[in-house]
N, CA, C and O of each residue as an XYZ file, in Angstrom:
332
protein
N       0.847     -1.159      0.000
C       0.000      0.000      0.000
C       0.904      1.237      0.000
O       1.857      1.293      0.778
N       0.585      2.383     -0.987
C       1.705      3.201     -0.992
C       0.933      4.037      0.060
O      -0.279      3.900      0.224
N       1.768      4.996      0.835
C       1.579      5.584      1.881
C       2.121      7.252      1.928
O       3.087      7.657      1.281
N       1.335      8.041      2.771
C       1.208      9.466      2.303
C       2.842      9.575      2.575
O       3.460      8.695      3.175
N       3.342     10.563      2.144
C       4.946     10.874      1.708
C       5.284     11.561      3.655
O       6.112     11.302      4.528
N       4.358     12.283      3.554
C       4.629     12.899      5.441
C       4.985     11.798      6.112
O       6.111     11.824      6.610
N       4.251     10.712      6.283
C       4.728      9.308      6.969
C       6.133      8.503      6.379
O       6.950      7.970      7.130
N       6.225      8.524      5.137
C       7.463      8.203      5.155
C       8.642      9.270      5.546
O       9.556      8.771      6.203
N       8.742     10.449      5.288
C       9.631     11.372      5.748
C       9.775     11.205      7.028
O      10.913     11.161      7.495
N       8.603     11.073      7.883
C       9.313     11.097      9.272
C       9.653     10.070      9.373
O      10.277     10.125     10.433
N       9.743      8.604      8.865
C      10.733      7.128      9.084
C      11.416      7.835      8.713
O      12.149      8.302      9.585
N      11.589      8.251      7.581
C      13.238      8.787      7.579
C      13.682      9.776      8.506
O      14.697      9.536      9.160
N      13.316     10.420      8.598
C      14.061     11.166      9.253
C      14.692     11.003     11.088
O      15.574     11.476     11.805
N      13.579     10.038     11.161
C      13.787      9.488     12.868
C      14.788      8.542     12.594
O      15.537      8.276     13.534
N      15.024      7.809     11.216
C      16.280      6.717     10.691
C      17.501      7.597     11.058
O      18.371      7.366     11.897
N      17.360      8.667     10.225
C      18.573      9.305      9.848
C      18.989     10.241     11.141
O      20.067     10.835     11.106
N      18.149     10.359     12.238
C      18.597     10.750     13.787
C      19.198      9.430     14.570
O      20.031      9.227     15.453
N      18.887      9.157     14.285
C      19.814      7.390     14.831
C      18.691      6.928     15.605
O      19.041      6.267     16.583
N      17.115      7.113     15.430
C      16.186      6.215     16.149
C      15.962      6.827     17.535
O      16.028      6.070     18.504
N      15.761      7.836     17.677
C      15.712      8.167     18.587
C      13.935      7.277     19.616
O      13.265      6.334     19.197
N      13.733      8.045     20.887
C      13.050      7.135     21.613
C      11.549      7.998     21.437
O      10.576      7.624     22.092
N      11.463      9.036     20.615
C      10.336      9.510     19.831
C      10.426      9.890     18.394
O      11.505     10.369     18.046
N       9.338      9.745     17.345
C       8.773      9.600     16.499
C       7.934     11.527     15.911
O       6.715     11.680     15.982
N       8.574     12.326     15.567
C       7.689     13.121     15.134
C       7.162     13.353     14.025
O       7.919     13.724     13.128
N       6.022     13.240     13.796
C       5.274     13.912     12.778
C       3.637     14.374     12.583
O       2.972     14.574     13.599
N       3.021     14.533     11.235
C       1.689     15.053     11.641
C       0.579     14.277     11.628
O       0.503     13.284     10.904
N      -0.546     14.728     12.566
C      -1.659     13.666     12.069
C      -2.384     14.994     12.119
O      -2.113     16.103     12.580
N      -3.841     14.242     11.199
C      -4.419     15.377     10.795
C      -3.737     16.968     10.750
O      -4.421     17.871     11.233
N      -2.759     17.210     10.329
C      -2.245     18.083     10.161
C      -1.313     18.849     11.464
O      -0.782     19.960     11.426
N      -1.318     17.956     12.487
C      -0.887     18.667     13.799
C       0.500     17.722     14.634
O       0.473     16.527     14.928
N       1.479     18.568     14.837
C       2.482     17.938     15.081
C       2.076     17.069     16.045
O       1.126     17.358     16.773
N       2.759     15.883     16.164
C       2.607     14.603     17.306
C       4.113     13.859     17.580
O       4.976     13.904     16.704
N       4.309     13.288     18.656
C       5.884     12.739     18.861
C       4.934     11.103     19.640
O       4.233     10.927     20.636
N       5.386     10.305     18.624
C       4.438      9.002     18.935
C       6.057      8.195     19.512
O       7.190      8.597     19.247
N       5.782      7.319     20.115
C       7.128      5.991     20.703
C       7.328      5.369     19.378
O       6.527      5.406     18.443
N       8.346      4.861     19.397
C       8.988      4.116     17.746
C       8.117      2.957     17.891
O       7.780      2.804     16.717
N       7.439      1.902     18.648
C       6.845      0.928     18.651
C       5.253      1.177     17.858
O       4.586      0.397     17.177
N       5.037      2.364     18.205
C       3.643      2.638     17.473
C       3.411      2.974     16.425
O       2.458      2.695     15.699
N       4.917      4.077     16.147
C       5.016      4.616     14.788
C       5.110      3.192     13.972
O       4.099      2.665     13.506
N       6.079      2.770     13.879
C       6.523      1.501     13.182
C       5.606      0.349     13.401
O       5.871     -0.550     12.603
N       4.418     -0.003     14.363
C       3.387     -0.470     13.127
C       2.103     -0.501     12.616
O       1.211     -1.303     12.342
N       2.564      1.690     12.572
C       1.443      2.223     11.583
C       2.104      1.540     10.636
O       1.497      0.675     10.004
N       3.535      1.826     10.361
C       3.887      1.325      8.977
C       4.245      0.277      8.327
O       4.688      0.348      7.181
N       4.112     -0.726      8.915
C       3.417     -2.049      8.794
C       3.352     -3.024      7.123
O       3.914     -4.015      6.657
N       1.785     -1.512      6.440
C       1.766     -2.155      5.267
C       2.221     -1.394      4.225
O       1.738     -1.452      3.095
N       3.305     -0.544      4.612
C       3.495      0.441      3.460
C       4.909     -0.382      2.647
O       5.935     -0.870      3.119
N       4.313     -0.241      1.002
C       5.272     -1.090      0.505
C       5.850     -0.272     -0.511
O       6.183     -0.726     -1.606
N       6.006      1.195     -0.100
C       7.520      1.406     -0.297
C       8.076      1.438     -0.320
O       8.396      1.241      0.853
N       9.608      1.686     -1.274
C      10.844      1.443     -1.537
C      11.767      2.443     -0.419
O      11.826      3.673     -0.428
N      12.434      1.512      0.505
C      13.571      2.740      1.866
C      14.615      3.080      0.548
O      14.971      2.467     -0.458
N      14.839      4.170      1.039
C      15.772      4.785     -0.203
C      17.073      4.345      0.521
O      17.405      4.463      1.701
N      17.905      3.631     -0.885
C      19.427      3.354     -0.765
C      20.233      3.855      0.933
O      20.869      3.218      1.772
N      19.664      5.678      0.795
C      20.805      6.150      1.957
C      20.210      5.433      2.943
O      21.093      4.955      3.654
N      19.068      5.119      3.337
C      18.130      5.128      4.449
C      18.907      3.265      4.835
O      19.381      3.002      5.940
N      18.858      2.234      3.669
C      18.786      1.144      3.675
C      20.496      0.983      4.251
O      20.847     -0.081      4.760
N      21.276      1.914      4.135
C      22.461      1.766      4.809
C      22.704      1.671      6.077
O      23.371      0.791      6.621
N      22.048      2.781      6.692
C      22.020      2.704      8.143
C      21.604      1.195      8.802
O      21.933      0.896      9.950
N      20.920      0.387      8.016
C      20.408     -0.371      8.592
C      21.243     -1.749      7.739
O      20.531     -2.315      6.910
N      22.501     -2.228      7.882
C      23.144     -3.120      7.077
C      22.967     -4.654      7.103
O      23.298     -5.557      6.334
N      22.150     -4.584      8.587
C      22.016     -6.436      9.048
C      20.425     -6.453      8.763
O      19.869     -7.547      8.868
N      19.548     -5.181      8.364
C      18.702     -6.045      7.617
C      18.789     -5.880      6.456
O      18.301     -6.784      5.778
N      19.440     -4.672      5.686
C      19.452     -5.232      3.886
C      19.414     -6.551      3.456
O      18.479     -7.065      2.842
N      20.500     -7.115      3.805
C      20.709     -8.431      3.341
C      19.546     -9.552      2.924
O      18.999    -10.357      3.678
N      19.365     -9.386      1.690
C      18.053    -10.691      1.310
C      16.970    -10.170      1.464
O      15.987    -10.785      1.049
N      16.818     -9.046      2.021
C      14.790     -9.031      2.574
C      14.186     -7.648      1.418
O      14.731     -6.791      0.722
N      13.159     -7.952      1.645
C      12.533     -7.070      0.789
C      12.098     -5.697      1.013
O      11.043     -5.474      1.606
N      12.919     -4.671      0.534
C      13.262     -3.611      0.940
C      12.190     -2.074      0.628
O      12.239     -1.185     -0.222
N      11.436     -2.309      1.594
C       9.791     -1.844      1.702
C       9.853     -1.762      3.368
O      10.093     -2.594      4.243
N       9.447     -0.048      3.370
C       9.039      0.545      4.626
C       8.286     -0.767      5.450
O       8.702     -1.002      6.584
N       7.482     -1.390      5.043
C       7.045     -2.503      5.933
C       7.887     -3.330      6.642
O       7.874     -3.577      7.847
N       8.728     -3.791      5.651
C       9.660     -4.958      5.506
C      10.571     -4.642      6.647
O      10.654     -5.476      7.549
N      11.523     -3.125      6.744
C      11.932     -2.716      7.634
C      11.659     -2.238      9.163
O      12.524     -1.969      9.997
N      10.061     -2.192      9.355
C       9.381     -1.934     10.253
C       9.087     -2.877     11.315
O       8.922     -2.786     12.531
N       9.072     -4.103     10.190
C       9.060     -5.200     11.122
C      10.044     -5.540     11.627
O      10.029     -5.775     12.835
N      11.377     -5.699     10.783
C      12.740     -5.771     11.589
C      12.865     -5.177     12.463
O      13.132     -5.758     13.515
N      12.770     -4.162     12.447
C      13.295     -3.117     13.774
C      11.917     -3.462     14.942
O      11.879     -2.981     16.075
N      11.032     -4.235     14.458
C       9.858     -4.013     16.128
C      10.634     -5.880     16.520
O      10.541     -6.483     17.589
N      11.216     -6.272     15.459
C      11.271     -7.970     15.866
C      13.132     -7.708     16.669
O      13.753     -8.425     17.453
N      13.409     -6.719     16.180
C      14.970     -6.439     16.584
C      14.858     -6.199     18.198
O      15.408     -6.882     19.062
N      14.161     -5.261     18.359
C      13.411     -4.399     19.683
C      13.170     -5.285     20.392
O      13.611     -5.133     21.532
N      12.325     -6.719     20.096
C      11.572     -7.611     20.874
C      12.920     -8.210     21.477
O      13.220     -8.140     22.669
N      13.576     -8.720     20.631
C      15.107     -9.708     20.895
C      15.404     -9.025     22.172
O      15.520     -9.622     23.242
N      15.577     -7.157     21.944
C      16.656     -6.603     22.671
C      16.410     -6.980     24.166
O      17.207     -6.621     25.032
């Protein structure tokens, strides 16, 4: 399911802060700072493409998997669970 571009910007951009332990962006138009567990699985079914820079940061899941905001969302909530 492709997914509004605001929701992917803030995965990225909470990627590209190193994950921090909040999530900002908008709902209905109004800033919100959600926990990474909730953000990540709104995004669940979004099967967009993580852009190259984005897919770096994250090197132990590139490998083999299918490289879709979902795909990565789940890694990181199944990574989280391990921790």
């Amino acid at each position: 399911m492709h997914y509004p571009g605001h929701l992917r910007e803030a995965f990225i951009t909470w990627a590209e802060d190193g994950c921090p332990p909040t999530v900002e962006l908008e709902v209905a138009y109004e800033p919100v700072r959600w926990p990474p567990e909730r953000f990540l699985r709104r995004m669940l079914r979004c099967s967009d493409i993580v852009p190259q820079d984005i897919r770096a940061l994250f090197p132990e899941w590139e490998a083999g998997r299918r490289r879709t905001f979902a795909s990565l969302a789940y890694w990181l909530l199944d990574d989280a669970a391990a921790a």
